[in-house]
SEVO-804505 format. One record per residue: x, y, z of N, C-alpha, C in turn; residue in one letter. Coordinates in steps of 0.001 Angstrom, whole numbers. Atoms other than C-alpha are relative to their C-alpha. Example, Ala and Ser with C-alpha at 12.3 -4.5 7.8 and 13.67 -1.06 7.14 Angstrom:
BEGIN
{nX = 890 nY = -1190 nZ = 0 caX = 12300 caY = -4500 caZ = 7800 cX = 900 cY = 1200 cZ = 0 rest = a}
{nX = -820 nY = -1190 nZ = -60 caX = 13670 caY = -1060 caZ = 7140 cX = -770 cY = 1090 cZ = 730 rest = s}
***
This chain:
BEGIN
{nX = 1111 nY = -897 nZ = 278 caX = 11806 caY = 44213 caZ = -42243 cX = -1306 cY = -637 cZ = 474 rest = x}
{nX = 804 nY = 645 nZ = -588 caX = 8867 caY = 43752 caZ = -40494 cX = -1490 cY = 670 cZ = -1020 rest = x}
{nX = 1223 nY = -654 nZ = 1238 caX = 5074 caY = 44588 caZ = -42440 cX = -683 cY = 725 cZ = 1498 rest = x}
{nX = 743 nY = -837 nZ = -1053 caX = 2839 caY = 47509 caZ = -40563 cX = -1433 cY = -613 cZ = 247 rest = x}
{nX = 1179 nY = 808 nZ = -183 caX = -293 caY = 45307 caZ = -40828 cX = -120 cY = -1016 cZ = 300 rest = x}
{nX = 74 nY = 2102 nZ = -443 caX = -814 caY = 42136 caZ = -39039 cX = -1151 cY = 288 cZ = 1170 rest = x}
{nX = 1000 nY = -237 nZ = -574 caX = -4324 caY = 42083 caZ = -38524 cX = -192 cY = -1177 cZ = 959 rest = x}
{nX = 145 nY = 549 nZ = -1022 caX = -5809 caY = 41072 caZ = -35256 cX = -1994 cY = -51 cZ = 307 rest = x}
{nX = 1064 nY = -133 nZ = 420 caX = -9901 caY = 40092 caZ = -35140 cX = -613 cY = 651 cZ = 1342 rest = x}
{nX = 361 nY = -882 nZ = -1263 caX = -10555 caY = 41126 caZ = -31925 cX = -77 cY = 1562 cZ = 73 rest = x}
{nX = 117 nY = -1018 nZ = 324 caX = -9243 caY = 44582 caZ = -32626 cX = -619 cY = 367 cZ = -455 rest = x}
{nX = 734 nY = -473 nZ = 867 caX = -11004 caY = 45002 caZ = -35175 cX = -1236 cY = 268 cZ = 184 rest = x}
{nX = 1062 nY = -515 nZ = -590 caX = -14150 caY = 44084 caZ = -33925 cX = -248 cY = 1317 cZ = 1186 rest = x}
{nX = -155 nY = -1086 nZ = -765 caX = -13162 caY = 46340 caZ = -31188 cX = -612 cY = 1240 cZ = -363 rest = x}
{nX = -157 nY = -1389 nZ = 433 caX = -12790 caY = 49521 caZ = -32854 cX = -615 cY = 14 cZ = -1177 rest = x}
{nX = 1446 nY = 190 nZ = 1291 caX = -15093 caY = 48653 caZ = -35938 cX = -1201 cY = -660 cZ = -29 rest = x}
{nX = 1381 nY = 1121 nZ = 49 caX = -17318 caY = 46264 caZ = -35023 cX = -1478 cY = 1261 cZ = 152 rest = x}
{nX = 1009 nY = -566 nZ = -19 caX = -21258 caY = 46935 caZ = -34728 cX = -54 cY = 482 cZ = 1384 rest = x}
{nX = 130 nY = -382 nZ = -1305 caX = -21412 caY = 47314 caZ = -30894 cX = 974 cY = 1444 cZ = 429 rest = x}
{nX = -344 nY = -1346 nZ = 102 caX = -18780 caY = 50141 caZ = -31065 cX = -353 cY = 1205 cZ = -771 rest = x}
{nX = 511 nY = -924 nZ = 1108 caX = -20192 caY = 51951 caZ = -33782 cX = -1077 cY = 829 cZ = 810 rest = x}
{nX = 1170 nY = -557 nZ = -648 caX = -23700 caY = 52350 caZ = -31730 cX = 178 cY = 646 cZ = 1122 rest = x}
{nX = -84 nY = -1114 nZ = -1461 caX = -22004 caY = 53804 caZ = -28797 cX = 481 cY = 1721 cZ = 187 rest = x}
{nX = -627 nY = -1841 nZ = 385 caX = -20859 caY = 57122 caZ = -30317 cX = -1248 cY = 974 cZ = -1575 rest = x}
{nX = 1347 nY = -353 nZ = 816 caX = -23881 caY = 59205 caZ = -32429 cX = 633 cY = 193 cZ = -1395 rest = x}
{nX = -944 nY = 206 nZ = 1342 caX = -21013 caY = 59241 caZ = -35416 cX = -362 cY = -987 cZ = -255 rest = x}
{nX = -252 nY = 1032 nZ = 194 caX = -20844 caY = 55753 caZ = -35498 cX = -1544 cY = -320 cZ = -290 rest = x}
{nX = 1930 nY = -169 nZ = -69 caX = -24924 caY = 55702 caZ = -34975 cX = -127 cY = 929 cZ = -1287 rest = x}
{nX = 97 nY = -41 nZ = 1321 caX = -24879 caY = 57665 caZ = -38014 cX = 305 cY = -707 cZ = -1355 rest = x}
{nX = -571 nY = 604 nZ = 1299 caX = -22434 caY = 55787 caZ = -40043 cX = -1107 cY = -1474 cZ = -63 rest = x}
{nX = 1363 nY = 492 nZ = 439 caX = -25180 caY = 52921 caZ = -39698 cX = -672 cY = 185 cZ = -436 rest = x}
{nX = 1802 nY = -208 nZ = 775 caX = -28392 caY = 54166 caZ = -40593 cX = 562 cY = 654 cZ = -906 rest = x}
{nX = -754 nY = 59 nZ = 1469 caX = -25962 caY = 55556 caZ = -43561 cX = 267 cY = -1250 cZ = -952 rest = x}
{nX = 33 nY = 1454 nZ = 1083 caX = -25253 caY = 52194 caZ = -44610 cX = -769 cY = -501 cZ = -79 rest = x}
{nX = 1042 nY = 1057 nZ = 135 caX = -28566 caY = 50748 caZ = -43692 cX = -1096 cY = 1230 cZ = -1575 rest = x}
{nX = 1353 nY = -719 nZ = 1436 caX = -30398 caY = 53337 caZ = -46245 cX = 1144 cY = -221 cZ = -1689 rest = x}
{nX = -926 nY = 640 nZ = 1036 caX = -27523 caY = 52677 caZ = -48681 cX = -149 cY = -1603 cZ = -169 rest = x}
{nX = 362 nY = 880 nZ = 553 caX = -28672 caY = 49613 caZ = -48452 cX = 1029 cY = -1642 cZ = -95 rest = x}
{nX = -1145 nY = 808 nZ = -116 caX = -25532 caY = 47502 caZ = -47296 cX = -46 cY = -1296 cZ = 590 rest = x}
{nX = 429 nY = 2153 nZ = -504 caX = -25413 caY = 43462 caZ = -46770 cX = 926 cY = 138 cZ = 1607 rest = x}
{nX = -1096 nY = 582 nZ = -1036 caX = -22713 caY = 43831 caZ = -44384 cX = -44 cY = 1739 cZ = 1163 rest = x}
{nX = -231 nY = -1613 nZ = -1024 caX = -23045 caY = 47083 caZ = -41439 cX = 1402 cY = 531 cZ = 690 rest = x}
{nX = -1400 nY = -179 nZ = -637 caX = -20256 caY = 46721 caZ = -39631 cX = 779 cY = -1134 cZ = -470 rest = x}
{nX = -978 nY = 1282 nZ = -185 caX = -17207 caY = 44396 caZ = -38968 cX = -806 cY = -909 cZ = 540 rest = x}
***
């Protein structure tokens, strides 16, 4: 049996990090959502 999660950091940053976030006006939202929420951490 193998497990479905075997995280990888690269990916992650990939597809969550801050630099992907700002390239899609979603992701550019979900920021300035967390920055008025007030969040320590923005992205991955």
């Amino acid at each position: 049996m193998s497990f479905t999660y075997k995280p990888k950091k690269k990916k992650r940053k990939r597809t969550h990090g801050f630099l992907s976030r700002m390239q899609s006006k979603g992701g550019q939202k979900v920021i300035v959502k967390r920055r008025a929420k007030g969040r320590k951490k923005l992205a991955v």
